[in-house]
C-alpha positions as CSV (number, residue, x, y, z in Angstrom):
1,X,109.6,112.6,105.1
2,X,108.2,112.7,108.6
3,X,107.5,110.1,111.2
4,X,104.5,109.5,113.0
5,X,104.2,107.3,116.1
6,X,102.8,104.2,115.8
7,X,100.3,103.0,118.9
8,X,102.8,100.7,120.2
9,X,100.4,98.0,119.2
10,X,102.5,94.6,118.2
11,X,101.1,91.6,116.5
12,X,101.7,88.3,118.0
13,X,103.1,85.5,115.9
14,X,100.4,82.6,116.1
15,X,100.5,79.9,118.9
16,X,103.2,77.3,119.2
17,X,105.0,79.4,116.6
18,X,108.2,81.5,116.8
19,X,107.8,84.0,113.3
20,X,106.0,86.7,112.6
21,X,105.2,85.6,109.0
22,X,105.5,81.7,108.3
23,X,104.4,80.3,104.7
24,X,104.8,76.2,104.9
25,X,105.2,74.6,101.9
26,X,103.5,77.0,99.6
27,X,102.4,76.2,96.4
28,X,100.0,78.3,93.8
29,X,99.1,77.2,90.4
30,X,96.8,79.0,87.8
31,X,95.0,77.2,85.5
32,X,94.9,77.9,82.0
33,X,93.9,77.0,78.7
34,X,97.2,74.8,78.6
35,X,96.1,72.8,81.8
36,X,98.3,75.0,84.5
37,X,101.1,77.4,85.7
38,X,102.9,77.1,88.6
39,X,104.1,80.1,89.8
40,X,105.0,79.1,93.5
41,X,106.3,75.9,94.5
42,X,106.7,74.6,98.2
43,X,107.6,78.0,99.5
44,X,109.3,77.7,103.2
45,X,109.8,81.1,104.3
46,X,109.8,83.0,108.0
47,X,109.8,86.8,108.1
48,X,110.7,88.4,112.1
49,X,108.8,91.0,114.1
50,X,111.0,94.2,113.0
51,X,112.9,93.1,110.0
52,X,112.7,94.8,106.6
53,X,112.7,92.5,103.9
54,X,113.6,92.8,100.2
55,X,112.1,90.4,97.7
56,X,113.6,90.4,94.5
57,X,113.8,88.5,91.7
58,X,113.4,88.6,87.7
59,X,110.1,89.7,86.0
60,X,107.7,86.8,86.4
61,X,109.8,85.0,89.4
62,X,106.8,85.1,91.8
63,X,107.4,87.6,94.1
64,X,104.2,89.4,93.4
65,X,102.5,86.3,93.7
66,X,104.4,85.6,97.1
67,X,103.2,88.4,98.9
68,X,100.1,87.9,97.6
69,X,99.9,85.2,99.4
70,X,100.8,87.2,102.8
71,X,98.4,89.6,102.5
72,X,95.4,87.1,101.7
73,X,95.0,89.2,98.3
74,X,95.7,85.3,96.4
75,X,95.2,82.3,98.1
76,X,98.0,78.9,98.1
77,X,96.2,76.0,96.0
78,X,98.0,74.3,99.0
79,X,100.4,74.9,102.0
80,X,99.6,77.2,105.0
81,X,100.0,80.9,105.4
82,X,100.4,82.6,109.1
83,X,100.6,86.6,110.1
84,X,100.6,86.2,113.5
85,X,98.1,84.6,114.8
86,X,96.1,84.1,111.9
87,X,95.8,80.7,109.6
88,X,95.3,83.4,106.4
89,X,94.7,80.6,104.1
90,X,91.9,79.2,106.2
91,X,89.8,83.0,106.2
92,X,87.0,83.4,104.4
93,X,86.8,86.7,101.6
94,X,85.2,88.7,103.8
95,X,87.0,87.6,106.7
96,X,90.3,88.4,104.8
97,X,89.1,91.9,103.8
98,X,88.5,92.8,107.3
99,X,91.7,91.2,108.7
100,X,93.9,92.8,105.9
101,X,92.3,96.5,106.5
102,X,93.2,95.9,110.3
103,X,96.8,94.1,110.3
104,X,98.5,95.6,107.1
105,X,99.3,98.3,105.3
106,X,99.5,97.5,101.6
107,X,101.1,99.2,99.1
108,X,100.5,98.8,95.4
109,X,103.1,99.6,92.4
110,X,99.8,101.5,90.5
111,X,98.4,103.6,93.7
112,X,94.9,102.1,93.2
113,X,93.2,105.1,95.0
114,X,89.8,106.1,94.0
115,X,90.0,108.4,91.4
116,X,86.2,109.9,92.7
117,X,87.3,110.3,96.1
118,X,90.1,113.4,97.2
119,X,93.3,112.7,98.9
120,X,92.0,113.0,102.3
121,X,89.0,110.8,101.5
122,X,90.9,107.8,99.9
123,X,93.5,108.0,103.4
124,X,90.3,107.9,105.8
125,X,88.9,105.0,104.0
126,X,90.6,101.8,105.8
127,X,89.7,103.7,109.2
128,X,85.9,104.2,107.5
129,X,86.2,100.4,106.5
130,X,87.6,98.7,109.9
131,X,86.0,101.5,112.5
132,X,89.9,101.4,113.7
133,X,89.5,104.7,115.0
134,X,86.8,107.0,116.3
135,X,85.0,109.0,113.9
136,X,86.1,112.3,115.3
137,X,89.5,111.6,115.1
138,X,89.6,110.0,111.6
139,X,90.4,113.4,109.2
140,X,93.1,114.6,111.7
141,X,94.8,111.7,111.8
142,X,94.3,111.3,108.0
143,X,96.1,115.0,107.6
144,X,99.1,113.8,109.9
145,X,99.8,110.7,107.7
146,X,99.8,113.1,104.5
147,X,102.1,115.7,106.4
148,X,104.5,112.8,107.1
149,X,104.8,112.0,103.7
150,X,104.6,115.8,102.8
151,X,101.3,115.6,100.7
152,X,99.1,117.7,103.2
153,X,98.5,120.5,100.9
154,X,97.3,118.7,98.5
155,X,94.7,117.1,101.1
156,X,91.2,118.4,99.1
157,X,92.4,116.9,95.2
158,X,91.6,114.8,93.5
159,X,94.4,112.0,92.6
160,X,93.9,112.8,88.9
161,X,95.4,116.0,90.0
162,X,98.8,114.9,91.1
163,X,101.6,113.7,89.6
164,X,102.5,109.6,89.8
165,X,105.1,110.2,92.7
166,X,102.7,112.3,94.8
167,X,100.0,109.8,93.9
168,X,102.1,106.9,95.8
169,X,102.8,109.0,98.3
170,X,99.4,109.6,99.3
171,X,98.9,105.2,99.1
172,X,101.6,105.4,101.6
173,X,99.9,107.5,103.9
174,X,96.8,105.3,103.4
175,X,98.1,102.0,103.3
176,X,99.5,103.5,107.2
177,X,96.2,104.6,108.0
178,X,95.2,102.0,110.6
179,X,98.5,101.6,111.6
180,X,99.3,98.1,111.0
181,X,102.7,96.4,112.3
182,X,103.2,94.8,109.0
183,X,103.7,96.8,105.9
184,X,103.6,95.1,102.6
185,X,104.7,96.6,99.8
186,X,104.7,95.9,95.8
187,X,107.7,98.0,94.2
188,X,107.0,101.2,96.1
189,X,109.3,103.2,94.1
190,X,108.9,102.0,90.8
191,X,107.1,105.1,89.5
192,X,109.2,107.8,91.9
193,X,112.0,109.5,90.9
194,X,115.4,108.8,92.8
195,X,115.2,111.4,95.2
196,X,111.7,110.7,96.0
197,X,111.9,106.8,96.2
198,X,115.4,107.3,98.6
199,X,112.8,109.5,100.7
200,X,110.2,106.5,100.7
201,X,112.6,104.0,101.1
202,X,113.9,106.3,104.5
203,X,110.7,106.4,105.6
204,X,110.1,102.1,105.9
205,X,113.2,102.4,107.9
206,X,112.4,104.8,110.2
207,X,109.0,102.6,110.8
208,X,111.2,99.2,110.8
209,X,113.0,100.7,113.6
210,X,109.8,101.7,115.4
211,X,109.2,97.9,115.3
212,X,107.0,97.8,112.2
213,X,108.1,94.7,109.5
214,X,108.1,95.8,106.2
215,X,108.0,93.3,103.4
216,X,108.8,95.2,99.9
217,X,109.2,93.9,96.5
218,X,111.8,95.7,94.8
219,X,113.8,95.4,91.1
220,X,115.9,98.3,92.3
221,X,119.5,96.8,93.4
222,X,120.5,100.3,94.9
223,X,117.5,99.9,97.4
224,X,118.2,96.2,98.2
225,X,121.3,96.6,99.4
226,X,119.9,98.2,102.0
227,X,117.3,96.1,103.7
228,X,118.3,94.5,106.5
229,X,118.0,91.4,104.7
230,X,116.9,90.0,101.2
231,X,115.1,86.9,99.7
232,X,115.9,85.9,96.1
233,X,113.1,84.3,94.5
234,X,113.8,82.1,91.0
235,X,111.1,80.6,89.1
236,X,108.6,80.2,91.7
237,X,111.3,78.9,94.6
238,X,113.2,80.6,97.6
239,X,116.7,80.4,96.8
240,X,118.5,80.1,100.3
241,X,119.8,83.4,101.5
242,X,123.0,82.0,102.7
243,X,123.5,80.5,99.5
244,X,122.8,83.7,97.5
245,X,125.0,85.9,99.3
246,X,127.8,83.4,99.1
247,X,127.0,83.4,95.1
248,X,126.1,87.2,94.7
249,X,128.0,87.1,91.1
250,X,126.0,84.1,90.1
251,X,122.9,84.2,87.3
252,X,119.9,83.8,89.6
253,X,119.1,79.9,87.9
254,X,122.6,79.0,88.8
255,X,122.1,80.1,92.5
256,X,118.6,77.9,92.9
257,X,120.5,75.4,91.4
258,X,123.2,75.3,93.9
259,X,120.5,75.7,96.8
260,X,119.2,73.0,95.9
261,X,122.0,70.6,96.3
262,X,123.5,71.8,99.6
263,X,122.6,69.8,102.5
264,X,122.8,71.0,106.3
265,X,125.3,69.8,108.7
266,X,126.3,70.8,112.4
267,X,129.4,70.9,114.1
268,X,129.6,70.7,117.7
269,X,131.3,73.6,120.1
270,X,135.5,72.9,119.2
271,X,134.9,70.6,116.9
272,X,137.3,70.4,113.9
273,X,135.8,70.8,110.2
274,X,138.5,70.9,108.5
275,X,141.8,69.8,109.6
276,X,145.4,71.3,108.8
277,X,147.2,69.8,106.0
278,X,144.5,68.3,103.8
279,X,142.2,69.9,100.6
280,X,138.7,70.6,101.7
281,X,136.4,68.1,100.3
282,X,133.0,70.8,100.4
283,X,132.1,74.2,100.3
284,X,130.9,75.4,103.8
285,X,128.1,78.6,104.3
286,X,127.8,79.2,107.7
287,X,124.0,79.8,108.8
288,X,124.3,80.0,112.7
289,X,127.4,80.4,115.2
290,X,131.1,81.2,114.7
291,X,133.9,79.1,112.7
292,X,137.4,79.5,113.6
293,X,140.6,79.6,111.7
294,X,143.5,78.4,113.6
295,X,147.7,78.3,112.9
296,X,150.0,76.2,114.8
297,X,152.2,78.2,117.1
298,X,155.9,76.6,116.5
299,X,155.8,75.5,120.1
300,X,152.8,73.3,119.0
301,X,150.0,75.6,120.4
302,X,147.5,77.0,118.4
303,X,146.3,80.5,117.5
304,X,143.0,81.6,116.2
305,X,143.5,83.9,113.0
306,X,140.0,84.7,112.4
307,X,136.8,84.4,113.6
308,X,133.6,83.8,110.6
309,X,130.1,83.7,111.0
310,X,126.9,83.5,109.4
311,X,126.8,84.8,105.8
312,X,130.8,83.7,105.3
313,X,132.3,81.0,103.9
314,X,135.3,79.0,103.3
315,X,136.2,75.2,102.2
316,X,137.0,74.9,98.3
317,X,138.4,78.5,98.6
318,X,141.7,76.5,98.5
319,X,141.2,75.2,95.3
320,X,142.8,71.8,95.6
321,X,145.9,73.5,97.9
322,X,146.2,72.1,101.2
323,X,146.0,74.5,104.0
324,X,148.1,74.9,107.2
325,X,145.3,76.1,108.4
326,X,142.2,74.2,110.8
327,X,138.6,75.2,110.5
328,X,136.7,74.1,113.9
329,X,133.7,75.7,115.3
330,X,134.1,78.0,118.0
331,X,134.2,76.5,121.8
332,X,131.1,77.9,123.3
333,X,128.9,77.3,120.7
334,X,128.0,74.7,117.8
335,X,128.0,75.5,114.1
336,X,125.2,75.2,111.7
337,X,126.3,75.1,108.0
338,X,125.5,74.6,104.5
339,X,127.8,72.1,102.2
340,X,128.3,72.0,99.0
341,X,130.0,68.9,97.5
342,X,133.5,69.3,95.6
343,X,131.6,68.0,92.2
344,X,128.7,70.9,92.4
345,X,131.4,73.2,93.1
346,X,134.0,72.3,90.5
347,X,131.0,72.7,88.4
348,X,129.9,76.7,89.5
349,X,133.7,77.5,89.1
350,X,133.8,76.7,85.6
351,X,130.8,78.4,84.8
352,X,131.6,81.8,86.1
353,X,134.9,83.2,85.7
354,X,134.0,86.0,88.3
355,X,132.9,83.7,90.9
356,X,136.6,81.9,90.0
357,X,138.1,84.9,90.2
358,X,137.1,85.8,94.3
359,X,138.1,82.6,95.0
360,X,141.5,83.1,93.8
361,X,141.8,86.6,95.9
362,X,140.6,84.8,98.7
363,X,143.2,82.5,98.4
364,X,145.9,85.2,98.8
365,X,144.8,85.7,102.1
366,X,144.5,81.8,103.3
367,X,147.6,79.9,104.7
368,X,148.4,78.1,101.8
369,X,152.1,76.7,102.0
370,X,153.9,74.6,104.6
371,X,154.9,76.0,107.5
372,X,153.9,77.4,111.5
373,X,153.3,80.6,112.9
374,X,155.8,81.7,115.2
């Protein structure tokens, strides 16, 4: 698929705040005949100018409902949405219907185009809608978006005339139409074939590296390894990321479970986590700045070993050994982590042989024994 250059336009993230997209403590229950289901509950979650983000998640997690509540489509029963400047969950439905056809590009799993309309027709309709961009230049740009996502011939049909991958396609083109900075999208690829959705899916990068943010929900693992980051929702709550990708062999329950219980600490620059000769009493995620693992030179110096940032971990790798090894953060900088006690831990090694497993490779690499590097 093509690119087509965006107007160099960039949304603003609201006053006296430093995210793109901020959701403070979300919450959305439905009612029902049973009294209520909560399907959200005290979402916390920041999205960056530029980044493409994967939500994923099991069937019925809440991630459609979560970026429902981005896009204004749903509204929190309480808690406060921002895209960019704008308090979402304070607009009114017509204000959000305006807003929405201006600052995003939304992408349903079912296409939702107007069956009565033709291709061409349902692409012009958010610039018909929003006056975006002058009349004259409305079908033009309309056949440029569906040559980008190589649909142009098919410009005068109707959508009952195309096929379901071409059909997306051509919401792609129109959810672009009045080029929006934000892209948010509701399993994209869920009705394309592989070649097709790879094609898609090459496409939100190219526009995430023109500085568009694309938010996608996705059940395809193939494709969410390759956003530039991911957020694991679980019955209605955020799992942490660094927590999930320490726990990437974990059932998704276990995870929030362990998320839950971690509690944030921060080292100063040179300060020593963990010193040599003694078991690590937590499990340490690092979120921000650099760890270091240093060895005791035989003339009583030290050496750094490695360097690990955020995303790694280390701690209860040693499984009750003692280490010659110090863990201190780094001199120039503090470090921000996330610890796990020894009980929690104990407790997600004997539930997952895998995870068990790792840790034991790990270990093959750790200074485990008595002794200096010379």
């Amino acid at each position: 698929m093509k690119a087509l250059r965006s107007n160099g336009a960039a949304a603003r993230p609201p006053n006296g705040r430093d995210h793109l997209i901020a959701l403070h403590q979300v919450k959305k229950v439905y009612k029902n005949n049973a009294g209520g289901y909560t399907a959200l509950k005290n979402i916390d979650l920041t999205i960056d100018r530029g980044e493409f983000v994967g939500i994923i998640g099991r069937s019925g997690s809440g991630k459609s409902t979560l970026i429902n509540m981005i896009t204004g489509i749903d509204r929190p029963t309480t808690g406060e949405v921002y895209v960019g400047e704008t308090a979402v969950h304070t607009l009114s439905e017509n204000q959000i219907a305006r807003w929405r056809g201006r600052n995003l590009g939304v992408i349903f799993q079912f296409f939702q185009l107007l069956p009565n309309l033709s291709v061409i027709e349902n692409v012009m309709l958010p610039m018909d809608f929003c006056h975006a961009y002058p009349l004259s230049q409305r079908r033009q740009r309309a056949l440029a978006l569906l040559d980008m996502v190589e649909m142009a011939d098919q410009a005068y049909k109707l959508p009952s005339a195309l096929s379901g991958g071409q059909q997306q396609r051509v919401a792609i083109a129109r959810g672009l139409a009045n080029d929006p900075q934000i892209i948010v999208a509701d399993e994209p690829t869920g009705n394309l074939d592989s070649k097709t959705a790879d094609a898609v899916f090459n496409l939100f990068e190219t526009l995430t590296a023109e500085g568009k943010t694309v938010v996608m929900v996705t059940h395809d693992s193939n494709l969410a390894r390759r956003v530039s980051r991911t957020v694991l929702i679980t019955d209605g709550e955020v799992v942490n990321e660094y927590v999930a990708r320490a726990l990437p062999s974990f059932p998704p329950e276990a995870v929030l479970q362990a998320s839950r219980q971690v509690q944030p600490e921060t080292f100063p620059p040179g300060a020593t986590i963990i010193n040599p000769g003694e078991a690590a009493q937590k499990f340490y995620m690092i979120v921000a700045g650099t760890a270091e693992v240093a060895l005791k030179r035989a003339g009583g110096s030290d050496v750094v070993a490695a360097e690990m940032g955020p995303g790694q971990y280390f701690g209860e790798m040693s499984l009750s050994s003692r280490t010659v090894a110090a863990m201190r953060a780094a001199p120039d900088q503090p470090v921000q982590v996330l610890a796990m006690d020894n009980e929690t831990f104990q407790n997600l090694l004997a539930g997952s042989p895998d995870f068990q497993a790792a840790m034991q490779q790990m270990t093959r690499f750790t200074p485990q024994a008595e002794g200096q590097v010379g």
